[in-house]
C-alpha positions as CSV (number, residue, x, y, z in Angstrom):
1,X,-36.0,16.7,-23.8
2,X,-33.0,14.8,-22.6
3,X,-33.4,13.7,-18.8
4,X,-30.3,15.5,-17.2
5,X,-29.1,14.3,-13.3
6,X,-30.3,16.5,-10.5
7,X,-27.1,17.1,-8.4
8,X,-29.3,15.2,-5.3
9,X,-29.1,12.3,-7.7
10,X,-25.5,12.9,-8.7
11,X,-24.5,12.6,-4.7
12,X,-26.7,9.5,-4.2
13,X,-25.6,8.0,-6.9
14,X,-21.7,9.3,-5.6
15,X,-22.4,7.7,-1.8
16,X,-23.5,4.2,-3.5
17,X,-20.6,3.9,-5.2
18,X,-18.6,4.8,-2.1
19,X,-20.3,2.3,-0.2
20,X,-19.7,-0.5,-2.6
21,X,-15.7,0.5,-2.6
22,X,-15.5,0.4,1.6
23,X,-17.5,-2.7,1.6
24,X,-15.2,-4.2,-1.0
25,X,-12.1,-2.9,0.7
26,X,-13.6,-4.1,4.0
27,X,-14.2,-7.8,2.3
28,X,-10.4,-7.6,1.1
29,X,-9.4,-7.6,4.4
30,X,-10.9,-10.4,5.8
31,X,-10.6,-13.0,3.3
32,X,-8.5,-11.4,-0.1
33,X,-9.2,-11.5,-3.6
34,X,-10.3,-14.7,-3.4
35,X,-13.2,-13.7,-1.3
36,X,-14.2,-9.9,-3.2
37,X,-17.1,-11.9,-5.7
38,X,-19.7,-9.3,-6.6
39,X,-22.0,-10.8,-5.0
40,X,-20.5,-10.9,-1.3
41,X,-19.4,-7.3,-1.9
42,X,-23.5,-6.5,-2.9
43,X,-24.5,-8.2,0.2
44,X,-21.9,-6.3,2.0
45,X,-22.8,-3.4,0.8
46,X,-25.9,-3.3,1.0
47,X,-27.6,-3.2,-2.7
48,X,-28.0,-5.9,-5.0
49,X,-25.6,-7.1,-7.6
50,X,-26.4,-5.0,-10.3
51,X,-26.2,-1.8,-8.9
52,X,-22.5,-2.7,-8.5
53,X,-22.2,-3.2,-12.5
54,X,-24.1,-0.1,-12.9
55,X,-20.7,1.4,-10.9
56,X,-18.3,-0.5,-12.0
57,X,-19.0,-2.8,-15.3
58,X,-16.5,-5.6,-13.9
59,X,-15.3,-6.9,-11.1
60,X,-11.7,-6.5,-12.6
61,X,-12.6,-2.9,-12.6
62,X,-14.2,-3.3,-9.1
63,X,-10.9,-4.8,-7.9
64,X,-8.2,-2.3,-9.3
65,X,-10.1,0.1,-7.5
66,X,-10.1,-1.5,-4.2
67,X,-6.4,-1.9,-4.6
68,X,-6.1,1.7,-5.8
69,X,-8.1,3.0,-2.7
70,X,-6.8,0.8,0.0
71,X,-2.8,1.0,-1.4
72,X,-2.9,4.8,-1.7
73,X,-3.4,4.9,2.5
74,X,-0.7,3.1,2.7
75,X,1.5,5.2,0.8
76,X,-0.1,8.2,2.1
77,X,1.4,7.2,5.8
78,X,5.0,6.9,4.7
79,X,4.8,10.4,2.9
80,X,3.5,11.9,5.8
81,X,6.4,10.0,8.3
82,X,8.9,11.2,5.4
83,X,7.8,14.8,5.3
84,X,8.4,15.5,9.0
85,X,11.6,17.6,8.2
86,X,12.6,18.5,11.6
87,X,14.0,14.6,12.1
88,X,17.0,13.4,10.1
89,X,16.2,11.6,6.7
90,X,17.4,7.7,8.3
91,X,15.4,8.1,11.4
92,X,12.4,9.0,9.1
93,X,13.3,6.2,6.5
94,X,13.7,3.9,9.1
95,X,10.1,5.2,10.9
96,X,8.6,4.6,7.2
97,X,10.0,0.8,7.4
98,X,8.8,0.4,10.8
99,X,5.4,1.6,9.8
100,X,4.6,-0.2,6.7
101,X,6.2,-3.3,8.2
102,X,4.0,-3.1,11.0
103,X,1.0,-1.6,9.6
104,X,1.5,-4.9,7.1
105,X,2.0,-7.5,9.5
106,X,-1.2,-6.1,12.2
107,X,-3.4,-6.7,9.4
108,X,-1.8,-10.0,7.1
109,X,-4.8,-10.7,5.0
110,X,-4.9,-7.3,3.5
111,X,-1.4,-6.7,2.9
112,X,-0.6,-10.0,1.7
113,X,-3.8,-9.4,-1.2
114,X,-1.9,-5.7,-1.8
115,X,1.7,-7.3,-2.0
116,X,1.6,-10.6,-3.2
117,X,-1.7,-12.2,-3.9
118,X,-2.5,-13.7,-7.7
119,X,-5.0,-11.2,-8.8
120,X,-6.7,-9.7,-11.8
121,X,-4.6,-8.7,-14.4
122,X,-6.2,-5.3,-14.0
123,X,-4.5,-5.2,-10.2
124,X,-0.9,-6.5,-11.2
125,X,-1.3,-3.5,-13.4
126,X,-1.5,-1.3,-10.6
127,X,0.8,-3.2,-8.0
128,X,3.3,-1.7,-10.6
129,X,2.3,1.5,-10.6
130,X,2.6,1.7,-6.7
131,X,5.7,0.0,-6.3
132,X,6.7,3.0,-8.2
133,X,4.5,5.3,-5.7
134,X,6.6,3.6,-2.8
135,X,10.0,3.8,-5.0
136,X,9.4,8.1,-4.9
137,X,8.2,8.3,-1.3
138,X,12.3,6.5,-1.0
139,X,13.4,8.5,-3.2
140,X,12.6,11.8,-2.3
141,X,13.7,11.0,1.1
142,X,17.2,9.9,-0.4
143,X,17.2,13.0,-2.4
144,X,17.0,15.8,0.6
145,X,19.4,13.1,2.8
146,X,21.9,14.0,-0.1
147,X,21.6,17.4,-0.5
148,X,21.4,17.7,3.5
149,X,24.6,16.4,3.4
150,X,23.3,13.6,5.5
151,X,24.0,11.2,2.9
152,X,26.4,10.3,0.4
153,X,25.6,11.2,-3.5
154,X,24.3,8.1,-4.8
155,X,21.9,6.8,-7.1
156,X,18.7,7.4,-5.3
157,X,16.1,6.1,-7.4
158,X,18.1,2.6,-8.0
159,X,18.7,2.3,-3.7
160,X,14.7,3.0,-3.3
161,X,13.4,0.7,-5.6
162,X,15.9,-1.8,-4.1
163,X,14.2,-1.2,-0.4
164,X,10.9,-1.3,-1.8
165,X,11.6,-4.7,-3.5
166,X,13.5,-6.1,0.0
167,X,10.9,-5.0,2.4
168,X,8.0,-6.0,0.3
169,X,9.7,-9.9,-0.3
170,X,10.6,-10.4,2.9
171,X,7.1,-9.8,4.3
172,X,5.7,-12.6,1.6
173,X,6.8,-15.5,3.8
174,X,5.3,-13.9,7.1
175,X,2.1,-12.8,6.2
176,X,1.3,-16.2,4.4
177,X,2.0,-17.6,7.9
178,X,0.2,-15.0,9.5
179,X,-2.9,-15.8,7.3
180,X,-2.7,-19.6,8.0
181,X,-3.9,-18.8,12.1
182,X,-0.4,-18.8,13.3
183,X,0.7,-15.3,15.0
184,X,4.3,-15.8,15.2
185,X,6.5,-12.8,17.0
186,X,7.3,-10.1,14.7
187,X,9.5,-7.7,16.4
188,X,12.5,-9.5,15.6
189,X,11.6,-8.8,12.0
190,X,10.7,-5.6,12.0
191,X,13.9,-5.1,13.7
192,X,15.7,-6.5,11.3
193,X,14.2,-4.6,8.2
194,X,14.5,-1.5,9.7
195,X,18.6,-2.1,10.4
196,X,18.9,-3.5,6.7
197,X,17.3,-0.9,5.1
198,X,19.7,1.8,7.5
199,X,22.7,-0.3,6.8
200,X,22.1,0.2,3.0
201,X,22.4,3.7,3.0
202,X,25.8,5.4,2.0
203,X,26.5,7.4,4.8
204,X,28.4,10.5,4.8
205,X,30.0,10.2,8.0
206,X,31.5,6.7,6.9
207,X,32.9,7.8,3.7
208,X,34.9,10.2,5.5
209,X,36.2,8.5,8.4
């Protein structure tokens, strides 16, 4: 008779792998990819090395989905900053700036690994899927700024793609310093993303003055 999972098994077998993901996630943030071998993540986790293969069969596997897990946060913030209706779409588009800026630079050794960090194969795989996950969060917020009449008509999903690309390269440079034991102010730069990525925006109210 085939041996069939009890559902107790099913859910212990369900927390271990959740521990091994938060521990690799928590490893991610204090030292990167670079850091995230197998082994660290075991001993951070608390099992030994091969119950992490038994969950995940590689560590490129291992890694896309830390980066899945710990990216989709991210982008779960900005579309709950974006779906506050009751403010106007460029004070929301300009609170999502703010945040991820923020959130990026308060925490430089994560963000850099999620941005910009030479990787597996398997995460620059998925850095492209989730540009595109920002690019919509943008979008849709361009899309009801339009049709509010809060915006001019203009190509929406070109314009958020643009500020994903402009915010994300213009953290590169800071975090790296971040990383290196410097903590240099960052107001001025957060500041200034948030006023370039408003700026960009085709407003109504100047097209018909």
């Amino acid at each position: 008779m085939a041996y069939r999972p009890t559902p107790r098994t099913e859910a212990r077998k369900a927390a271990v792998r959740e521990r091994i993901v938060e521990a690799a996630i928590a490893q991610l943030e204090d030292g990167g990819y670079a850091s995230a071998t197998v082994s660290a993540v075991a001993r951070r986790a608390g099992v030994a090395t091969g119950s992490v293969y038994r969950h995940f069969p590689s560590k490129s596997e291992l890694l896309a989905e830390v980066f899945r897990r710990a990216t989709q946060r991210e982008v779960d913030v900005l579309t709950a900053i974006a779906a506050d209706e009751g403010r106007p779409v460029v004070e929301r588009l300009a609170a999502c700036v703010e945040a991820f800026a923020r959130r990026a630079l308060a925490a430089p050794t994560r963000a850099y690994a999620l941005i910009a960090e030479p990787a597996d194969p398997a995460v620059d795989a998925e850095r492209l899927v989730y540009r595109r996950g920002y690019r919509d969060v943008f979008k849709k917020l361009l899309d009801e700024g339009v049709e509010r009449g809060e915006l001019a008509p203009h190509d929406t999903e070109l314009a958020a793609a643009a500020l994903v690309g402009a915010i994300a390269e213009s953290l590169v440079g800071p975090l790296s310093v971040s990383q290196n034991g410097r903590a240099p102010r960052h107001e001025a730069l957060i500041a200034g993303l948030v006023e370039l990525a408003v700026r960009a925006l085709p407003a109504e109210r100047a097209l018909a003055a």
